[in-house]
ROTOR-426802 format. One record per residue: residue in three letters; x, y, z of N, C-alpha, C in turn. Coordinates in steps of 0.1 Angstrom, whole numbers, padded with zeros to 4 digits, always signed. Layout:
BEGIN
AlaXYZXYZXYZ;...
END
This chain:
BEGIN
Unk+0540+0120+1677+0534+0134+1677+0545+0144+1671;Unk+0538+0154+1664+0552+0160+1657+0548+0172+1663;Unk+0560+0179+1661+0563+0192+1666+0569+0201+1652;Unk+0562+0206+1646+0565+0214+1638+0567+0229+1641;Unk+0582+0230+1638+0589+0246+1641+0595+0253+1629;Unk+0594+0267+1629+0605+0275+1624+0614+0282+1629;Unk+0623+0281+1621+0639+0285+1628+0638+0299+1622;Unk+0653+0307+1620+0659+0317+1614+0672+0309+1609;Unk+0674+0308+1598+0685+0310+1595+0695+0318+1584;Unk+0709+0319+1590+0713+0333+1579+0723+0319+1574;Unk+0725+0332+1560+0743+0321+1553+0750+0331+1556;Unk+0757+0332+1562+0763+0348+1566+0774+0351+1557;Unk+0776+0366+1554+0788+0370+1543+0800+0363+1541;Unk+0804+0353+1549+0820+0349+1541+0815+0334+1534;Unk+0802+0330+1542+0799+0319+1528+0792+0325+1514;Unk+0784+0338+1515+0778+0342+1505+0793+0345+1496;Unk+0800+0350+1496+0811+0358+1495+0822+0343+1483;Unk+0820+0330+1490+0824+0321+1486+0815+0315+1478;Unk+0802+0315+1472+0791+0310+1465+0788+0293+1471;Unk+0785+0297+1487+0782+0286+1495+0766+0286+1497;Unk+0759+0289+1489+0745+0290+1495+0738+0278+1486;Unk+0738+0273+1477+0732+0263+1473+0733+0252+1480;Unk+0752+0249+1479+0754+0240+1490+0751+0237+1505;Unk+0749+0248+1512+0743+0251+1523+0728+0249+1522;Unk+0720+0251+1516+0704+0248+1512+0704+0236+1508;Unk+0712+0230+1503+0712+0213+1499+0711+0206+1511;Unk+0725+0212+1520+0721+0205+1536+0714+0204+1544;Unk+0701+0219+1543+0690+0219+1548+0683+0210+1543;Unk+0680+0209+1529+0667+0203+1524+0671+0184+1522;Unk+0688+0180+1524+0683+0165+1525+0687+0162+1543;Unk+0688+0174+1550+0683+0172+1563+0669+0166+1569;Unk+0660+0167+1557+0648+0173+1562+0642+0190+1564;Unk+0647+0199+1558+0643+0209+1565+0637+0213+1551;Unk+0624+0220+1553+0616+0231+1544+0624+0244+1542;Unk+0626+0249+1535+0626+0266+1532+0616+0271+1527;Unk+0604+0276+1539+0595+0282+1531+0595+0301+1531;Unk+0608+0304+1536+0608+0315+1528+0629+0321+1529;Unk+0628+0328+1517+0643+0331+1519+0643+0344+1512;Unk+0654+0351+1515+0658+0364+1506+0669+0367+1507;Unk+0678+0373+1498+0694+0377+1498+0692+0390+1502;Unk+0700+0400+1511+0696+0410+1514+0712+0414+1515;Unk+0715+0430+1521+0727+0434+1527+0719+0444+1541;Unk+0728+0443+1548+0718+0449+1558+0730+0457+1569;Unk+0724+0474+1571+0732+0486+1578+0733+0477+1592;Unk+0748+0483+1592+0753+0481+1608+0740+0486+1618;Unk+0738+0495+1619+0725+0499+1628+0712+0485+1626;Unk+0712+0478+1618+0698+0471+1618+0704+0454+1621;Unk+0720+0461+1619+0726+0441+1627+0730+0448+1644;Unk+0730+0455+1644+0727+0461+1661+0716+0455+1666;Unk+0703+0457+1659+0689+0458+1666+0688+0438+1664;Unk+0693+0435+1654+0688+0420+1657+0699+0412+1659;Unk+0712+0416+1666+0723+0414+1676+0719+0424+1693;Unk+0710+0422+1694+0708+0431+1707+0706+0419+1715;Unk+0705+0409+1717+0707+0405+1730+0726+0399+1738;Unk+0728+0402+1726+0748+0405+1729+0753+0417+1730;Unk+0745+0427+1733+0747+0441+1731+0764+0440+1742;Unk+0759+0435+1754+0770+0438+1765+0779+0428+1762;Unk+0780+0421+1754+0793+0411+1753+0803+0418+1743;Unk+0817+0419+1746+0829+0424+1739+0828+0422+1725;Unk+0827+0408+1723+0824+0413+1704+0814+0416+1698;Unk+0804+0420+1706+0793+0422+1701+0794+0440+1688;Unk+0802+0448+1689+0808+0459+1676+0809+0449+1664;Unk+0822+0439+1667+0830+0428+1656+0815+0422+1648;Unk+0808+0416+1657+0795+0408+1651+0784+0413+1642;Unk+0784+0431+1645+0775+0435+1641+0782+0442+1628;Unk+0794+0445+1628+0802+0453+1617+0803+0436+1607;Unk+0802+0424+1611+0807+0417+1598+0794+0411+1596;Unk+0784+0412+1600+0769+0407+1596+0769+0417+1584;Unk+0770+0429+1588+0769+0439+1573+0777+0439+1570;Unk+0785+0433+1568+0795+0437+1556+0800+0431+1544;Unk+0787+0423+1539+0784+0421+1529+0770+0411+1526;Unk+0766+0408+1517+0753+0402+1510+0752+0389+1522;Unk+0735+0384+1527+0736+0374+1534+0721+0369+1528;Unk+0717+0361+1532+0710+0352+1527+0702+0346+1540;Unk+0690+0351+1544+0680+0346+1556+0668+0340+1547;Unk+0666+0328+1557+0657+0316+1552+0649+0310+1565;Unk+0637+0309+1565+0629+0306+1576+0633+0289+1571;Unk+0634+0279+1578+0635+0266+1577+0625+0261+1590;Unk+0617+0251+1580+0607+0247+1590+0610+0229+1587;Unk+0613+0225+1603+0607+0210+1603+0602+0206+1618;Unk+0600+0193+1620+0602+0190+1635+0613+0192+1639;Unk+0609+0201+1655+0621+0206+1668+0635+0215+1655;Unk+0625+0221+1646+0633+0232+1640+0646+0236+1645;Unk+0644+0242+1657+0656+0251+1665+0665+0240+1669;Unk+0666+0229+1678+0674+0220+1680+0682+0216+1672;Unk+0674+0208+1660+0682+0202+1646+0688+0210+1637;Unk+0685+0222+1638+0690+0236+1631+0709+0238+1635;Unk+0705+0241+1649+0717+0239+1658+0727+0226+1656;Unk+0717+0215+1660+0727+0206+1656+0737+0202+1642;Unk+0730+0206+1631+0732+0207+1618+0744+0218+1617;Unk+0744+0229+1624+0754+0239+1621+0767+0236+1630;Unk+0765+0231+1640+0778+0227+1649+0784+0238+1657;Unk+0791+0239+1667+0796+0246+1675+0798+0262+1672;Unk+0799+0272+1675+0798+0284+1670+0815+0283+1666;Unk+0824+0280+1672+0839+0277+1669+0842+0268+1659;Unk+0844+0268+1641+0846+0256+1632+0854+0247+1642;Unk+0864+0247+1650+0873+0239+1653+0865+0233+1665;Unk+0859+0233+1672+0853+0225+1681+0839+0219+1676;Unk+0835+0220+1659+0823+0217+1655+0828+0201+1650;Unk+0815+0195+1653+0814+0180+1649+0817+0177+1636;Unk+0821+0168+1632+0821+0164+1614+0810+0163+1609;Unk+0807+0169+1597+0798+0168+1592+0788+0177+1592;Unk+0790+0186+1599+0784+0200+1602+0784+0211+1594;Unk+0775+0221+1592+0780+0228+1580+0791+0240+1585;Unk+0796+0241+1600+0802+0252+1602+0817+0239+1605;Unk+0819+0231+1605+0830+0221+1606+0836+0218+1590;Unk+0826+0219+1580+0829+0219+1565+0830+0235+1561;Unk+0825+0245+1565+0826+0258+1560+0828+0265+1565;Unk+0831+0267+1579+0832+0280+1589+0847+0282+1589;Unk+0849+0297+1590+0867+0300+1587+0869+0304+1599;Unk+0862+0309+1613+0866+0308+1624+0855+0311+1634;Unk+0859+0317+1645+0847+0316+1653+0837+0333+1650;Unk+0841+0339+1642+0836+0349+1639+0829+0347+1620;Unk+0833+0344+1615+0834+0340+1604+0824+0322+1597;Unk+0817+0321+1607+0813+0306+1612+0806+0304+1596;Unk+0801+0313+1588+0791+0304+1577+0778+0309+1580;Unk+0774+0303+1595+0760+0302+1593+0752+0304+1605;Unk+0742+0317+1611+0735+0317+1623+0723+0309+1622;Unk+0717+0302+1636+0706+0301+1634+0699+0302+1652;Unk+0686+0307+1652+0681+0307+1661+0679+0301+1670;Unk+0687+0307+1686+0687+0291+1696+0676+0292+1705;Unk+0664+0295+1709+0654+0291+1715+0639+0294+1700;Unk+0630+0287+1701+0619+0287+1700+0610+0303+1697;Unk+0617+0308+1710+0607+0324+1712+0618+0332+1705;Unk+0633+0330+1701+0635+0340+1691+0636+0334+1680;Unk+0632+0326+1680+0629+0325+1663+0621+0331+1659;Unk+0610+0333+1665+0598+0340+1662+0602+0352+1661;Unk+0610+0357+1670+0615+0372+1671+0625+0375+1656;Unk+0630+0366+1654+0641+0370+1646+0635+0365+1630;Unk+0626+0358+1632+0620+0357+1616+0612+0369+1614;Unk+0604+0375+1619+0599+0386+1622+0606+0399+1619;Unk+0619+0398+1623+0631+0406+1624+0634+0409+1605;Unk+0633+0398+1598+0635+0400+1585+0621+0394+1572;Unk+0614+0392+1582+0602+0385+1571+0591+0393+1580;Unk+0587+0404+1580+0575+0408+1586+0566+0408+1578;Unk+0554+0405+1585+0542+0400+1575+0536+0413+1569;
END
């Protein structure tokens, strides 16, 4: 039985910055994963606030939202089965140094702020967060 999901996923500014986005899209797609929709955007600290609000009360939550803008990023709905899981698993630990081999945040992430790549960790915000940049 398949379970077909969509994720959120960003290439966040220090891989756009590095011209890491093909290669990062190559991983999705001989993962298995679809990209059926993407856009390069830059996006105001106030609008990485609103779709960083569930870390509002966590200490780096200023840091997170000042380096989401601060420069060009790249969001891509990726659809396959258990989307959000395999999504996750594919990106590896939010820390490059505690991420698995073979990961794209273990081959590209410069630290635990700087990781490469978000992607949505339950189900119900994906929905929220694709929504967040792909409204119909």
């Amino acid at each position: 039985m398949s379970n077909i999901e969509q994720t959120l996923s960003i290439i966040k500014p220090d891989a756009v910055e590095r011209n890491l986005e093909n290669e990062i899209k190559e991983i999705f797609k001989n993962n298995g994963f679809s990209i059926v929709k993407e856009k390069k955007i830059q996006i105001e600290k106030s609008e990485a606030e609103i779709f960083y609000k569930v870390h509002e009360t966590k200490p780096f939550f200023n840091e997170l939202c000042a380096y989401l803008s601060s420069g060009p990023i790249v969001v891509m709905v990726l659809e396959k089965d258990n989307a959000v899981l395999r999504n996750r698993e594919l990106m590896g630990a939010t820390n490059p140094k505690d991420a698995e081999e073979g990961t794209i945040r273990k081959k590209y992430g410069i630290s635990i702020d700087k990781n490469s790549v978000h992607g949505s960790d339950s189900v119900d915000n994906a929905k929220i967060e694709i929504n967040f940049f792909f409204k119909d």
